[in-house]
C-alpha positions as CSV (number, residue, x, y, z in Angstrom):
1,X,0.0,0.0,0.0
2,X,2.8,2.5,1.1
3,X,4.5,1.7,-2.5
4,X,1.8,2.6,-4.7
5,X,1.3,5.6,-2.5
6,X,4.5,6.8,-2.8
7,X,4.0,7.3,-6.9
8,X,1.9,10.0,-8.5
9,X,-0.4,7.6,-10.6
10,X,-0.7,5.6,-7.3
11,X,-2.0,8.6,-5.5
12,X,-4.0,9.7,-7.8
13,X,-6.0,6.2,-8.1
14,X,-6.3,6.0,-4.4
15,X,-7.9,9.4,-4.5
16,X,-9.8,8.4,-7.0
17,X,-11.2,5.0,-5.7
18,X,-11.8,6.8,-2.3
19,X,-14.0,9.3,-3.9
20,X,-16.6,7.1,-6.0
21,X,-16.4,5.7,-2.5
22,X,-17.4,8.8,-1.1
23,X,-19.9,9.5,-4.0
24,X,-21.6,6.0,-3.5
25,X,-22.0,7.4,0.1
26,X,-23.4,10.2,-0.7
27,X,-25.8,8.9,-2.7
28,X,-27.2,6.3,-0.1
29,X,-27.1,9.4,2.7
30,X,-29.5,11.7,-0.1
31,X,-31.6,8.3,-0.6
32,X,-32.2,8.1,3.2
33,X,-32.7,11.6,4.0
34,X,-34.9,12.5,1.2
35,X,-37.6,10.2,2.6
36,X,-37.8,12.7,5.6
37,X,-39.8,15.5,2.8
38,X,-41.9,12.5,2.0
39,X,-42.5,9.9,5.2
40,X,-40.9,10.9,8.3
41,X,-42.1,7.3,9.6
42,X,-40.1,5.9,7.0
43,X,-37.2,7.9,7.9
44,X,-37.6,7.2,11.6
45,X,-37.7,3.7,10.8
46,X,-34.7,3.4,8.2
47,X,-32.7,5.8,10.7
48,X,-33.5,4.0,13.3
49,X,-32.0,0.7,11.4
50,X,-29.0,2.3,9.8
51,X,-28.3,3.9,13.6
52,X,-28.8,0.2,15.0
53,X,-27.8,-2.6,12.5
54,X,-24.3,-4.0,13.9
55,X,-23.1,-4.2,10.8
56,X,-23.4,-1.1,10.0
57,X,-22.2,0.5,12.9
58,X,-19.2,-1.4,13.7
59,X,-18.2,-2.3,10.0
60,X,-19.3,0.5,7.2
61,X,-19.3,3.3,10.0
62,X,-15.4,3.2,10.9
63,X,-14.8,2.0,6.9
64,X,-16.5,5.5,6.1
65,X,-14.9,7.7,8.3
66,X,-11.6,5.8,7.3
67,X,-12.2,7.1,3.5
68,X,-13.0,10.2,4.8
69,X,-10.2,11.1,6.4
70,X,-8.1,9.6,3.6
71,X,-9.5,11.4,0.9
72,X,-8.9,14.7,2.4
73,X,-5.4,13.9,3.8
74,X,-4.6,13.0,0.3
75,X,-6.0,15.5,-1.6
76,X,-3.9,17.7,0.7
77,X,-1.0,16.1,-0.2
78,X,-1.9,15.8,-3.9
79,X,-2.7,19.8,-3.7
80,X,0.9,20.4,-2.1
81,X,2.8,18.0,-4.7
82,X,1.0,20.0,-7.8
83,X,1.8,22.9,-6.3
84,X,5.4,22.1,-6.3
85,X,5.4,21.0,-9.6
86,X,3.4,24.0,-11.1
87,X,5.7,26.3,-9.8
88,X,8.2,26.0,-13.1
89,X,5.3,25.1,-15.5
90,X,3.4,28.4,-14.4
91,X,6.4,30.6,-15.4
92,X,6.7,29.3,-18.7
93,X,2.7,29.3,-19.4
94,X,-0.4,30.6,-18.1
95,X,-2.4,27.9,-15.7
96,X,-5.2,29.7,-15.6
97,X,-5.5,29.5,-19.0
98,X,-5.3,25.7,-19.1
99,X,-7.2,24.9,-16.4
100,X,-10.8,25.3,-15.1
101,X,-11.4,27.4,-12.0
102,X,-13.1,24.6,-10.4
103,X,-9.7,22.4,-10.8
104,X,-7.5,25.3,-9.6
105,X,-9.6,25.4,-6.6
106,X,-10.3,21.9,-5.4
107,X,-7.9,23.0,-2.4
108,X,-10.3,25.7,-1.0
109,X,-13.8,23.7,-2.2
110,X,-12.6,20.9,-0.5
111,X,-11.5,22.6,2.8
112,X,-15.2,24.0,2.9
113,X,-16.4,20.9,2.6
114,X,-14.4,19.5,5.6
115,X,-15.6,22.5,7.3
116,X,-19.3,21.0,6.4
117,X,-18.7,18.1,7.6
118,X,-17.4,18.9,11.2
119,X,-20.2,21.1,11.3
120,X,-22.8,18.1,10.5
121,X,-20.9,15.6,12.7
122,X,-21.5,18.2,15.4
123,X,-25.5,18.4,14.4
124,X,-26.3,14.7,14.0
125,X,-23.2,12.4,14.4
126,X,-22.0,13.2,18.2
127,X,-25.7,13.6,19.8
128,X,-26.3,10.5,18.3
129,X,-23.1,9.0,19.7
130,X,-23.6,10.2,23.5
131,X,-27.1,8.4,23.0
132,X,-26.4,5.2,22.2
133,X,-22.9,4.7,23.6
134,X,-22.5,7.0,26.5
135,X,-25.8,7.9,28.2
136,X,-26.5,4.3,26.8
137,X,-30.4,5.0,26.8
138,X,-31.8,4.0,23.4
139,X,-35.3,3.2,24.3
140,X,-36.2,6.6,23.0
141,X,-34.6,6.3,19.8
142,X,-38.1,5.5,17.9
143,X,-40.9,6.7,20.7
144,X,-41.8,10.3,19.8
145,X,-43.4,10.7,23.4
146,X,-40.4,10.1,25.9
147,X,-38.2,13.8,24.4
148,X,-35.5,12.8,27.2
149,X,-34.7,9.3,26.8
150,X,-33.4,8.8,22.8
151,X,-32.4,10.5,20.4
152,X,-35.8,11.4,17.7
153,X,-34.3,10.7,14.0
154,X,-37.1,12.9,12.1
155,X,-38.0,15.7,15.4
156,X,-34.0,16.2,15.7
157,X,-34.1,16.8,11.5
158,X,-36.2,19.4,11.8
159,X,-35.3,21.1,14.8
160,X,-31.5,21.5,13.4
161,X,-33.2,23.8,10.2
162,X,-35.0,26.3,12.4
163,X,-32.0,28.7,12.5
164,X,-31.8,30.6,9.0
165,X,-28.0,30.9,9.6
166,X,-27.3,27.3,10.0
167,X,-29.9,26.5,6.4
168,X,-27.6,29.4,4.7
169,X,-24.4,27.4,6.0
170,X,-26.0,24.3,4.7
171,X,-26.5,25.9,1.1
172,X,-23.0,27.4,0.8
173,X,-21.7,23.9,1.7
174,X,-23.8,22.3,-1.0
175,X,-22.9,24.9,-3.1
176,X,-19.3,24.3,-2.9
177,X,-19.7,20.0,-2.7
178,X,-21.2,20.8,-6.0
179,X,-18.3,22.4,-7.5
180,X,-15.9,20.3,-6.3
181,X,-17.6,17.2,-7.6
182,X,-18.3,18.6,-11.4
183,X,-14.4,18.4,-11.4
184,X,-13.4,15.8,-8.9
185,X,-15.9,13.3,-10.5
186,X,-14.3,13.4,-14.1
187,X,-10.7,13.6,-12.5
188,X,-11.4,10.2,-10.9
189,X,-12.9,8.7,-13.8
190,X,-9.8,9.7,-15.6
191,X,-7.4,8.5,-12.7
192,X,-9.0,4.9,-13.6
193,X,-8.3,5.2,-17.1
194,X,-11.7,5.8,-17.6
195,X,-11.7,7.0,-21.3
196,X,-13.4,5.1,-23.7
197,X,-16.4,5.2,-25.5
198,X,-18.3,5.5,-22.6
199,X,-16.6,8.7,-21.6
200,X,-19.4,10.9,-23.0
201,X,-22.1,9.3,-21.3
202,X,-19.7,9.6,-17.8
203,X,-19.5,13.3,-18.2
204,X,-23.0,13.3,-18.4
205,X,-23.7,11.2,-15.3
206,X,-21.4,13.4,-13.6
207,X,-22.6,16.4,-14.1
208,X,-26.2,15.3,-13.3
209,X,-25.3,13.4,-10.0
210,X,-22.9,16.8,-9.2
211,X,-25.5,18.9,-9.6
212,X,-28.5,17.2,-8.7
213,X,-27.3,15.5,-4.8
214,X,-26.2,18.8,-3.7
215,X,-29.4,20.5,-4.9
216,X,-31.2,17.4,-3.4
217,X,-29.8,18.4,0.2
218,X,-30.6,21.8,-0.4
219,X,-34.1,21.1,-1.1
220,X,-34.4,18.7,2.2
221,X,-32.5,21.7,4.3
222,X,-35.0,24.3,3.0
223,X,-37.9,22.6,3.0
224,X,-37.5,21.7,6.6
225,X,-36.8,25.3,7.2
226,X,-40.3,26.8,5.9
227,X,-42.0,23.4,7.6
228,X,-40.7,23.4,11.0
């Protein structure tokens, strides 16, 4: 593992694999969350099993926070490496005009993102975590009459989108995931070697999916804001 990280194509693949990773993820998260505009029983319910299911939480959980930490430790690295090797390719032409904002800028949409993501690990992941491993009550998790005991998938939704600041920090975070997947998603598909005849049909996928999930959030975050 440490030798194919050490080369530049090596990097670039493991970056790449960890992000369909993260894209599958994201996917699955939107799929789960939507259900909240449409059932909030069925969102309770799936929740409540995602939150509970063994498999989940000791297995994908720690395999997903794994990937997250990797891809963003190595698109750090990959950021500081290009950087580097810019420097005398810059002088002699202009970057800018080879490049697309959106790939000169992967750095700063990305670091937004992680920003995000402390900021929804502090909303949903930790309260959820002093539930069900530290005050160790879960008998509240799916009983929307005992407000002390557990920890209400579908009532703790809503109330986290009564705040207009914390919806606008939502939407600038979407915002920005959706720039940095119209280019991250076609730079992974290229890491993979992903150009065939197929490529046109990628780009279109991944354009939809980079424009359509982060909207998708913003839609749940909104709507939960005017329906609280």
């Amino acid at each position: 593992m440490s030798g194919i990280l050490n080369s530049s194509i090596g990097r670039k693949f493991a970056m790449a694999l960890s992000a369909f990773f993260l894209m599958f993820f994201l996917l699955q998260h939107f799929s789960i969350n939507i259900l909240s505009v449409f059932s909030p029983d069925t969102f309770n319910e799936v929740s409540h099993f995602m939150g509970t299911f063994p498999l989940v939480q000791y297995v994908l959980q720690p395999v997903l926070i794994f990937g997250v930490v990797f891809h963003f430790v190595m698109g750090f690295v990959l950021e500081i490496k290009n950087n580097k090797a810019r420097q005398i390719s810059y002088a002699k032409n202009n970057g800018g005009a080879n490049s697309s904002w959106m790939s000169r800028n992967m750095i700063w949409s990305g670091a937004a993102i992680l920003a995000f993501v402390c900021l929804h690990f502090y909303d949903f992941w930790f309260p959820e975590i002093n539930t069900k491993f530290i005050v160790g009550d879960m008998s509240g998790l799916m009983d929307p009459n005992n407000a002390e005991s557990g920890f209400r998938y579908y009532e703790e939704l809503q109330h986290k989108f009564v705040d207009l600041w914390r919806v606008a920090l939502y939407v600038i975070a979407f915002v920005f995931l959706a720039l940095h997947l119209l280019h991250g998603f076609d730079s992974a598909f290229q890491s993979v070697g992903a150009n065939n005849k197929y490529t046109k049909g990628l780009k279109r996928f991944s354009k939809i999916y980079a424009i359509g999930i982060p909207l998708g959030f913003i839609f749940i975050a909104v709507f939960h804001f005017l329906n609280h």
